[in-house]
N, C-alpha and C positions, 0 to 999 in steps of 0.2 A: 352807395357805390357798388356796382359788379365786381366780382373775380377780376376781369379780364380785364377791363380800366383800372383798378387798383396795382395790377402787376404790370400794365403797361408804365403805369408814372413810377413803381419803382424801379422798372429797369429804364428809364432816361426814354423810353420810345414814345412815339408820336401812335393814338388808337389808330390811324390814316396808316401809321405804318405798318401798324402789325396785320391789319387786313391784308393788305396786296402781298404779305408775306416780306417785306424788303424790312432790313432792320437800319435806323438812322444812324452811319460814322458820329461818333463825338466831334470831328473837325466839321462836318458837313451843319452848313446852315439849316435852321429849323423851316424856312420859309422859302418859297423861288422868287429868284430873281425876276424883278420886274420886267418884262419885254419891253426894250427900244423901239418909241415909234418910228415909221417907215418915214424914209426921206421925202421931201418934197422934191419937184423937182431941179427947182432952183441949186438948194445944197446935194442934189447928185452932180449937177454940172463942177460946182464948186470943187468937190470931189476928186472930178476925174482931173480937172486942170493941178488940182497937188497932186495928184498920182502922177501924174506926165511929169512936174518938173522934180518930184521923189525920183524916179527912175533914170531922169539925167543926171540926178546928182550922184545917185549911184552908179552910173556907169564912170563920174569921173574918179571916184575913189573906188574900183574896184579894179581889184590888182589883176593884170592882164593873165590869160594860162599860159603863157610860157614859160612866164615869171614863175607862178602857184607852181607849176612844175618842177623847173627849177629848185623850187625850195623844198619841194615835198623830193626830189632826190637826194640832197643834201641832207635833210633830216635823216630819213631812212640811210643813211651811209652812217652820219655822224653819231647816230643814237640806235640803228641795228647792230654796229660789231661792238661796242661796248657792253650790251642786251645780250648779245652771243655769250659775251666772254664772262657774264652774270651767273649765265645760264650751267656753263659748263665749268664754273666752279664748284655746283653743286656736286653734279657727275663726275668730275674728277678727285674729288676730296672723298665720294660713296665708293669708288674705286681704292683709292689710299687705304682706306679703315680696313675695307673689306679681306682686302691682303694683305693688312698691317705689316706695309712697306717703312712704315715710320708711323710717331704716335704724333697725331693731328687734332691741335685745341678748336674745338666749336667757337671758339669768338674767333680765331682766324678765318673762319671759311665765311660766317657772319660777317667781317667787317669788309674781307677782298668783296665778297660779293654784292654789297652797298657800296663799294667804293666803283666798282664797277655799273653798278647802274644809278648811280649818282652823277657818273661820267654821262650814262645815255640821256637822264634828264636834261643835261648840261648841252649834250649834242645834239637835242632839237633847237635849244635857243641859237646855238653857233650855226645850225643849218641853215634857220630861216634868215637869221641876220646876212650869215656871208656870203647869203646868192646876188648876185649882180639884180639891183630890181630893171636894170636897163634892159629892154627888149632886143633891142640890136647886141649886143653883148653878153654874150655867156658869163665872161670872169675866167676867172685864174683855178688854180687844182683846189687848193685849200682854202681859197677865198678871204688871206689876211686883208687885202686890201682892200676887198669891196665890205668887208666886217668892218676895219676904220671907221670908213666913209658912211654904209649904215648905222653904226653908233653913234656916231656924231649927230647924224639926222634925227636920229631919236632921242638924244637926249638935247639936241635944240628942241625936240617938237613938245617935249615934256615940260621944260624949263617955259616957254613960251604959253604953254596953259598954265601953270601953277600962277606965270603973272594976270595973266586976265580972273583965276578966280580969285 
């Protein structure tokens, strides 16, 4: 055996690799993927008739943009001021010490400030829930009611799958 072959099988490389200079990932398969032969034309038509009715179906379960908006407002409301108020627990407690206006425990500032963005996690799920998914319909300021009415939907919609599987 050569030098160069002997040190390529101890370091895990392929000789192919060490030539082109590229060294082989440990995740990376040793071999390439086989190429898929080309369609006939039969199965292009086949094809495109599932892509046409893929695309209807998607258009009927895709949630309209007024709605998407809608919710993407509600989120950024419901889970940006709680994220604010995350944020300026840090800044306000770096202010406290630095003046030592009063003496201030690191697990308090630690836990307001997880308590506060534990709220903002919390305020994306109540965003997206409580926007009215009705198109004609805005909803209400805080959206308890249309929160109900989508929780309900959702947990029929859940319940309803768990029976079929």
């Amino acid at each position: 055996m050569s030098g160069e072959s002997k040190s390529n099988q101890e370091s895990g490389r392929n000789p192919q690799d060490a030539s082109s200079g590229k060294e082989r990932l440990p995740f990376e398969p040793k071999k390439n993927r086989k190429k898929t032969p080309k369609k006939t034309p039969e199965k292009v038509v086949e094809a495109k008739s599932q892509a046409a009715t893929k695309t209807s179906a998607k258009e009927q379960t895709e949630i309209p943009a007024v709605v998407s908006q809608r919710m993407l407002r509600r989120m950024g409301l419901f889970s940006g001021i709680p994220t604010v108020f995350g944020i300026s627990t840090f800044i306000i407690s770096y202010f406290v010490v630095i003046h030592a206006w009063f003496k201030l425990p690191n697990i308090a500032v630690v836990l307001v400030s997880m308590g506060f963005f534990g709220l903002s996690v919390l305020g994306l799920s109540y965003g997206a829930i409580s926007a009215s998914w009705d198109e004609e319909r805005p909803g209400s300021i805080l959206g308890w009611r249309e929160f109900t009415t989508n929780f309900g939907r959702l947990t029929e919609a859940w319940r309803s799958a768990k029976q079929k599987n």
